[in-house]
C-alpha positions in Angstrom: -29.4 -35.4 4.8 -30.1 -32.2 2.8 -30.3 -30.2 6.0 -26.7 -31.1 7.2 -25.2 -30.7 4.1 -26.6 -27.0 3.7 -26.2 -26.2 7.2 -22.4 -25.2 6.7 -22.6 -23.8 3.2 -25.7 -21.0 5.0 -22.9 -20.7 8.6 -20.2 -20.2 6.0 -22.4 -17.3 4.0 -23.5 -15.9 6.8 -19.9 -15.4 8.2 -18.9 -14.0 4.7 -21.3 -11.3 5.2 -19.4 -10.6 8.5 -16.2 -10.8 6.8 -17.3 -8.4 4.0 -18.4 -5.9 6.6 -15.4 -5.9 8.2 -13.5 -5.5 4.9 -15.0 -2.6 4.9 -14.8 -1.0 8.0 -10.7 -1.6 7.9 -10.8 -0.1 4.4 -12.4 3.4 5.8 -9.8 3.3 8.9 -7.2 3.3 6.3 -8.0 5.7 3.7 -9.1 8.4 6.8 -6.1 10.0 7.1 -5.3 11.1 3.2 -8.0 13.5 2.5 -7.4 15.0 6.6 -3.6 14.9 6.7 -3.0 18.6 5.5 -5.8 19.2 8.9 -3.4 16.9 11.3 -1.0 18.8 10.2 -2.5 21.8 11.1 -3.6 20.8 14.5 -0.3 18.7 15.5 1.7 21.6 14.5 3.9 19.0 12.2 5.8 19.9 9.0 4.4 18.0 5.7 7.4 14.8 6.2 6.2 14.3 9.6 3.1 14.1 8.3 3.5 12.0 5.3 5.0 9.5 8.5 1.4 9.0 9.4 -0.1 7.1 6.5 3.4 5.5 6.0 4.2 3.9 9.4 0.7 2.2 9.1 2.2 1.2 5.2 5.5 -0.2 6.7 3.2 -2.5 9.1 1.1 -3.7 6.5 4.2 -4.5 4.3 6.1 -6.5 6.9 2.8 -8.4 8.2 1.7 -9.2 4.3 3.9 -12.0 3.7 3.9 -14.0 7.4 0.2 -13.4 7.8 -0.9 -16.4 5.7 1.5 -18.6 7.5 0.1 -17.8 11.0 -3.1 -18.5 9.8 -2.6 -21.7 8.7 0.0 -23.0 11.7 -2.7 -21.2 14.2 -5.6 -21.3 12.3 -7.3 -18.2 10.1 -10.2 -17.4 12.4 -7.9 -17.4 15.9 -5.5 -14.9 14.0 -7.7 -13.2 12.3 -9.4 -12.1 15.6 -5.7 -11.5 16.8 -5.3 -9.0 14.7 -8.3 -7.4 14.6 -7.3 -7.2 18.8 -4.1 -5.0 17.1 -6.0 -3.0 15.3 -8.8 -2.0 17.7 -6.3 -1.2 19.9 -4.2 1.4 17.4 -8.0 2.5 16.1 -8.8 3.4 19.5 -5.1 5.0 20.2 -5.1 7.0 17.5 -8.6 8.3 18.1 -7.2 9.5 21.8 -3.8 10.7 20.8 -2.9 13.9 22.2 0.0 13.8 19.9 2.5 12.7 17.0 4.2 10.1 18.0 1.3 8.6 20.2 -0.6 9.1 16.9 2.3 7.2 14.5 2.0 4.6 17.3 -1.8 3.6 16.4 -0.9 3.7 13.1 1.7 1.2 13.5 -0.7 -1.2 15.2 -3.3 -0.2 12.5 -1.0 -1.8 10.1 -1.6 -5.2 10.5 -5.3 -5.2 9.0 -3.3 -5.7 5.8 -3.0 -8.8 7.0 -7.0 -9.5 7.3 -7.3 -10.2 3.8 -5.4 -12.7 3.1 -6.7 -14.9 6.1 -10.3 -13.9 5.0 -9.3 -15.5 2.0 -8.2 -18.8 3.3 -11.5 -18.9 5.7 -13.5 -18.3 2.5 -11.7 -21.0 0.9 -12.1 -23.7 3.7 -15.7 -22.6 4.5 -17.5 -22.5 1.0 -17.0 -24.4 -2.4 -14.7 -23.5 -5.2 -17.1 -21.8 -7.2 -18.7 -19.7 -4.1 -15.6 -18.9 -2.5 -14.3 -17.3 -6.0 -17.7 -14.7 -5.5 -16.8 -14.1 -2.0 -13.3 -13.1 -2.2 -14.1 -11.3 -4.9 -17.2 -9.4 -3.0 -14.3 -9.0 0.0 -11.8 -7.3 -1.6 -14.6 -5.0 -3.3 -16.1 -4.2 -0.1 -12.4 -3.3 1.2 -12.2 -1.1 -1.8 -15.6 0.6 -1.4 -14.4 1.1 2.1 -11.6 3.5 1.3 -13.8 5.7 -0.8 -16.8 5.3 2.3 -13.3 6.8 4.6 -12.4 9.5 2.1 -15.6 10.9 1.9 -16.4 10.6 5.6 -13.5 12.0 6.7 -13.4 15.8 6.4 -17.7 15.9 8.3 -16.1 13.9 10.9 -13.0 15.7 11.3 -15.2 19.0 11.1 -18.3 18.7 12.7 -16.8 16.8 15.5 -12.7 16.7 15.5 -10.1 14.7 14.1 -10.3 11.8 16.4 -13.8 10.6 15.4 -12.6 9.8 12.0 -10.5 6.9 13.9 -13.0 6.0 16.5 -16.1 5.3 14.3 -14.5 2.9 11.9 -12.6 1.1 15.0 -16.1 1.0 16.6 -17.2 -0.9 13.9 -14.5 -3.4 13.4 -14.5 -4.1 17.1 -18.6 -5.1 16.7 -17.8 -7.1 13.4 -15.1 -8.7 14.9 -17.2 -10.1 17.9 -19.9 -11.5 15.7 -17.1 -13.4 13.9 -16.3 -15.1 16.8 -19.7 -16.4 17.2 -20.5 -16.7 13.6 -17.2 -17.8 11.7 -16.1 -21.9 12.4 -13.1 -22.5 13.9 -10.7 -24.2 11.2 -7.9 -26.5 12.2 -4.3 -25.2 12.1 -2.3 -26.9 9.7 1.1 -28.6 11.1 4.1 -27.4 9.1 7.9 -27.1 9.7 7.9 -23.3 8.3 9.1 -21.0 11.1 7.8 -17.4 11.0 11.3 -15.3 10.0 10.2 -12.6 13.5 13.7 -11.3 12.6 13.4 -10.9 9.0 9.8 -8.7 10.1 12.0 -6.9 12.8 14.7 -6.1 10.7 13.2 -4.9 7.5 10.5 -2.6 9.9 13.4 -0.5 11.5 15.2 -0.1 8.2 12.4 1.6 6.8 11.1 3.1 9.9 14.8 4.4 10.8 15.3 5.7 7.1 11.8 7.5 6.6 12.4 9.5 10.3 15.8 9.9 9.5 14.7 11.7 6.1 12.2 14.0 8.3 14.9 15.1 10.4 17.5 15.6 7.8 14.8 17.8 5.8 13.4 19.6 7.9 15.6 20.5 10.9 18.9 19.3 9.6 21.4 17.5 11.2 25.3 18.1 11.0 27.5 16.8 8.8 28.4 13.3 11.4 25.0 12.8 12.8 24.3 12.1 8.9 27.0 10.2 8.4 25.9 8.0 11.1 22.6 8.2 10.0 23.0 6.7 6.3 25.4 4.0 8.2 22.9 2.7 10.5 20.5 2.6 7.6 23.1 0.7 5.5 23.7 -1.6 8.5 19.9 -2.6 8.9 19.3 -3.3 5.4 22.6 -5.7 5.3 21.5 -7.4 8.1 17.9 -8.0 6.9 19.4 -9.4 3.4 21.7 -11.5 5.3 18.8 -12.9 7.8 16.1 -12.9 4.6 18.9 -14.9 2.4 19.7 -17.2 5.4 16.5 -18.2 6.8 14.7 -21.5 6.1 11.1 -19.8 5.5 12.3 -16.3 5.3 9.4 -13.5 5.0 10.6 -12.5 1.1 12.3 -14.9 -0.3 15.7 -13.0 -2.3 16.6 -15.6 -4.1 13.6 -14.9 -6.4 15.2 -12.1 -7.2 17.9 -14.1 -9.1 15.2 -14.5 -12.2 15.2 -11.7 -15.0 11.5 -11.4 -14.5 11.3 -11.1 -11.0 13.9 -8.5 -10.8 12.9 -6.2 -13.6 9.1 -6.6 -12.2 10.6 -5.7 -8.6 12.4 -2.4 -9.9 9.7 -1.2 -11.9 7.2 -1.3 -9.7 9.2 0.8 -7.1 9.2 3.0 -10.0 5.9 3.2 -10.8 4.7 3.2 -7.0 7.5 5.9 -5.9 5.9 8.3 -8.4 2.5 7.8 -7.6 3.3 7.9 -3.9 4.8 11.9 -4.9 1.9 13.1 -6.6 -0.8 11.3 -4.7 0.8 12.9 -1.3 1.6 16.2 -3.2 -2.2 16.9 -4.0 -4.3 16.9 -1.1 -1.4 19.4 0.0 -1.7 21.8 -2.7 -5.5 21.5 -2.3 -4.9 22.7 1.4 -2.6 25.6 0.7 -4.4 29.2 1.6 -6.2 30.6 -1.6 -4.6 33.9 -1.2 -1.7 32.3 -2.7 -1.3 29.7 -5.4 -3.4 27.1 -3.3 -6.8 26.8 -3.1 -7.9 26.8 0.6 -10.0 23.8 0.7 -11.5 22.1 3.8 -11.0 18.3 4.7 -14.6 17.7 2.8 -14.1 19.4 0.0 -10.6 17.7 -0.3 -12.0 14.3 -0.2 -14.7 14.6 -3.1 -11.8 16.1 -5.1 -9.4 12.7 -4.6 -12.9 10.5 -4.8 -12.2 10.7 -8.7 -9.0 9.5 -8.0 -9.5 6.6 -5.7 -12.4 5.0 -8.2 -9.8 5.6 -10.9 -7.5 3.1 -8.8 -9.8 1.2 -7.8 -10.6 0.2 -11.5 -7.4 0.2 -12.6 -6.3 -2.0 -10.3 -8.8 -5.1 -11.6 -8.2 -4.8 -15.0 -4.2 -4.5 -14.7 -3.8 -7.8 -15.8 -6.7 -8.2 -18.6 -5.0 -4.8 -20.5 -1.7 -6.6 -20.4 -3.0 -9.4 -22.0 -4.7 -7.5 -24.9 -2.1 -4.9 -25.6 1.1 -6.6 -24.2 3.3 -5.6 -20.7 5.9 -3.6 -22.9 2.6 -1.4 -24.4 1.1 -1.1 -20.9 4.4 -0.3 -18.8 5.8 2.1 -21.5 2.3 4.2 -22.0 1.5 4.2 -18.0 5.2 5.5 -17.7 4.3 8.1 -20.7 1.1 9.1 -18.9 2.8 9.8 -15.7 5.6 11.4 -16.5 3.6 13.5 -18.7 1.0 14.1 -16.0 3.4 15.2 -13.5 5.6 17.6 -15.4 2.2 19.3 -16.4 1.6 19.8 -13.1 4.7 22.0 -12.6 2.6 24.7 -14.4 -0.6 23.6 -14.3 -2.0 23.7 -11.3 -4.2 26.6 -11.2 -7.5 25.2 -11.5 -9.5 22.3 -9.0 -9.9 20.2 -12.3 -6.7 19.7 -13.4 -5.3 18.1 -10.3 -8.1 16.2 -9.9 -7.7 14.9 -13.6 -3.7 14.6 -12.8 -4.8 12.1 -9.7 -7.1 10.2 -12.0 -4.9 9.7 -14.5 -1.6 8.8 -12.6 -4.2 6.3 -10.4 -5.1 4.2 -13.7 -1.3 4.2 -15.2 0.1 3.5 -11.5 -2.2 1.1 -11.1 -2.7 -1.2 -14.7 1.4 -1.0 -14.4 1.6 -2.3 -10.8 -0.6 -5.0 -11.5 0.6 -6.0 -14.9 3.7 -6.6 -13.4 2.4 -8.6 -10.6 0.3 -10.9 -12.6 3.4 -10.9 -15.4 5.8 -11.9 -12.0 3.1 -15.3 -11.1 2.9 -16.1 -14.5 7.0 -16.1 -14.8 7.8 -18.6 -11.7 6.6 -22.1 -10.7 3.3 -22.6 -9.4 4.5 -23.5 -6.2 6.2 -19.9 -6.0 3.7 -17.8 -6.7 2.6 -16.7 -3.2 6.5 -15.7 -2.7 6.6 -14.1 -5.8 3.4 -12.1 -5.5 4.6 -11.3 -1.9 7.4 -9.5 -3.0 5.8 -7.4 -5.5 3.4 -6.3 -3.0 6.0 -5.7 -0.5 7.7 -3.9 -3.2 4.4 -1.7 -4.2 4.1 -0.8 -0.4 7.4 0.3 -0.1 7.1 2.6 -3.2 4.3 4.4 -1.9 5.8 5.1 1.1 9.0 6.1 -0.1 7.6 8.5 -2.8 5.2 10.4 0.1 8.0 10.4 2.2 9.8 12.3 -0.5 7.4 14.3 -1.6 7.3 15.7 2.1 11.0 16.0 2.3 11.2 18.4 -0.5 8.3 20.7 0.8 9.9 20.9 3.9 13.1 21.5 2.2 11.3 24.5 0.0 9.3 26.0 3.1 8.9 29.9 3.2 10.9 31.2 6.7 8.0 33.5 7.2 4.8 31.6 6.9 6.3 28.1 7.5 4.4 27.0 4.5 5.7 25.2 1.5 6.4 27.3 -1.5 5.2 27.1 -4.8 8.4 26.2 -6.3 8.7 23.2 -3.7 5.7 21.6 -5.3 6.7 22.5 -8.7 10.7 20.6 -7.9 8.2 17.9 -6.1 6.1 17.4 -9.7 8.8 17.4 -11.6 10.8 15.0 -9.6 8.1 12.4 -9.4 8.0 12.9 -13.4 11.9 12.0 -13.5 11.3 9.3 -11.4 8.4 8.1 -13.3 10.8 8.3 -16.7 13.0 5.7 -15.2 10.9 2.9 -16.6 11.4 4.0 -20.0 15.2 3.0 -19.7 14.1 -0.5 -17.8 11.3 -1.4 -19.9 13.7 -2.5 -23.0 15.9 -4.5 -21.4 12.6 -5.9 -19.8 11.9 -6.8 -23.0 14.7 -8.4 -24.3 15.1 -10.6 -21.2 11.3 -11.7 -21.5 12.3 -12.4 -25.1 15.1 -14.8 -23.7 13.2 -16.9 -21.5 10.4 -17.5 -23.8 13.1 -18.6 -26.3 15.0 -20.9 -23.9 11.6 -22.6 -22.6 10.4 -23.2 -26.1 13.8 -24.8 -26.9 13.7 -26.5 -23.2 10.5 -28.0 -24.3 11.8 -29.1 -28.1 14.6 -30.8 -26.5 12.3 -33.1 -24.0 9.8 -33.9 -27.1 13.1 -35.2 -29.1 14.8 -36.9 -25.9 
């Protein structure tokens, strides 16, 4: 009897262990590219905003496939997707590692993007494979492995890129995920798919992928090469037309992939539009940095190789890292309207230092650290403010969104950041001058500033539907 009761709980452990390795493998194929990108650059023969496309295409894929990811694992069952997608990203892994160039290269990124969607299906195959308490450690040691993964893929980056080229830095990791993946198949049990009505909103994925994808390549090429006056025009109308027709699907469907009509609470909105904020203005300076770091020494840069750059952003990512767990417990102890208005402080502070005070290795690597830890206690303040603020049957939609949201605001603020230096580039060298990074500092600093004038009304609203529950809850007690 005691041998077929633990016989599950050891199959379910051991497959953990496979799920925690792969956690981290897919966490070093993601964070490869940030510390190399000024080197793809350099070897593609791109401008920065082409550039700043190849981290954010792989972004835009994870955003889309965050929120329907759960549901196919449940209708289809978390291990059969799982290895699904781990078939998607083995294949962009192994693209990008033979890409002779850009676009075949934003292509495996693209397919790369859906290992976002490994966690949360790792998470429910921890849940139906070990109890409670046990499956509360293993998630937990998951996402930390993820974590530990993207530092493991900033530091290996520039010897791989280096000693070997560019390409390995995608191969190894891939290699790795495609080995992992097959001893999940023979490890992992196979769990049931759960019968629901809930249709997966394929539109709603479609729709809100080429509005961003369409808008980020349309900002490259209005940038850089510019486009006349119509082709513009057109441009910002197709955009327009995309983004109306995903609200109008998203608002429509029965089961749609972000559910707007979340939006219609106070706290939901507020959270939504400062954490675009707060993740617009990180994305600037975190895609700003590894660029200055790249620039030749001769002139205000510092002439770093791919190595070197990625023990300078290690500081950074640690900072985030941490940050990121302890978001919510900081909100708690000093209140959201402390922790939003100080991490909006810190960053706009950090960033408009920048604009002159970039002259030395340590203070960019200080600026990362500290706009990681205020980007990053905000961000998740707010998410952990958003499930607390809606029903408990809403809080996957509502935590969806938000990180939707924070996806999206990465993205958008490297996609920026690129777009000015391309805008500032000297005609002789093609290189970005210093006054683009100083606009690109100080923008990111404005942006940042934002909160400041959202934050109040953040609080007043809060304010409100504390009051109106507590008198809610009066009235039942007297009824």
């Amino acid at each position: 009897m005691s041998l077929a009761v633990a016989s599950p709980v050891r199959i379910g452990r051991l497959s953990i262990g496979a799920l925690g390795v792969l956690a981290l493998a897919l966490g070093t194929l993601q964070s490869v590219v940030e510390p190399a990108l000024p080197q793809l650059q350099r070897e593609l023969g791109v401008s920065p905003s082409e550039g700043a496309l190849i981290g954010n295409t792989l972004l835009i894929t994870g955003a889309v496939i965050t929120p329907v990811a759960g549901k196919l694992g449940d209708r289809f069952g978390g291990k059969r997707v799982l290895v699904w997608l781990m078939a998607v990203v083995s294949a962009g892994g192994l693209l990008a590692s033979l890409a002779p160039d850009l676009p075949v290269l934003l292509l495996g990124q693209i397919l790369q993007g859906v290992m976002v969607g490994a966690l949360p299906l790792s998470f429910i195959l921890v849940r139906k494979n070990l109890p409670a308490r046990e499956s509360q450690v293993a998630i937990g040691v998951v996402m930390a492995l993820f974590t530990g993964g993207g530092m493991v893929g900033t530091l290996i980056a520039g010897p791989l890129s280096e000693k070997l080229s560019w390409h390995w830095m995608f191969a190894l990791p891939t290699i790795a995920i495609i080995a992992t993946t097959l001893v999940l198949m023979r490890l992992m049990p196979h769990d049931p798919p759960i019968a629901s009505d809930d249709r997966i909103d394929w539109p709603g994925v479609a729709l809100l992928s080429g509005t961003l994808l369409v808008f980020m390549i349309g900002l490259v090429r209005v940038m850089g090469d510019g486009l006349p006056p119509l082709a513009v025009v057109a441009l910002i109308l197709l955009v327009a037309a995309l983004a109306t027709a995903w609200v109008t699907v998203e608002r429509r469907a029965a089961s749609p992939m972000v559910d707007l009509r979340m939006l219609a609470k106070p706290a939901m909105w507020h959270s939504s539009v400062l954490t675009l904020i707060v993740t617009t203005s990180f994305g600037m300076v975190a895609f700003l940095l590894p660029q200055m770091f790249a620039i030749p020494a001769d002139g205000y840069g510092f002439g770093l190789s791919t190595t070197d750059i990625g023990l300078l952003l290690l500081p950074g990512a640690i900072a985030g890292a941490v940050s990121d767990s302890v978001g919510g417990v900081v909100a708690r102890r000093f209140g959201l309207r402390a922790v939003l208005v100080g991490g909006a402080v810190v960053t706009t502070a950090t960033a408009i230092a920048l604009a002159s005070l970039h002259t030395a290795e340590w203070q960019l690597v200080v600026a990362k650290a500290l706009a990681a830890i205020a980007a990053g206690v905000a961000s998740t303040a707010l998410l952990t403010r958003a499930a607390a603020a809606v029903d408990t049957g809403d809080t996957g939609i509502a935590t969806s969104l938000l990180v939707v949201t924070r996806v999206i605001g990465v993205a958008l603020g490297s996609q920026v950041g690129g777009a000015i230096l391309d805008s500032g580039a000297d005609s002789k060298t093609g290189l970005p001058t210093e006054s683009a990074f100083v606009t690109g500092f100080v923008t990111a600093g404005l942006v940042a500033a934002l909160a400041l004038l959202i934050v109040p009304i953040t609080k007043i609203r809060s304010t409100q539907i504390r009051n109106a529950q507590i008198r809610n809850t009066q009235n039942g007690v007297q009824a």
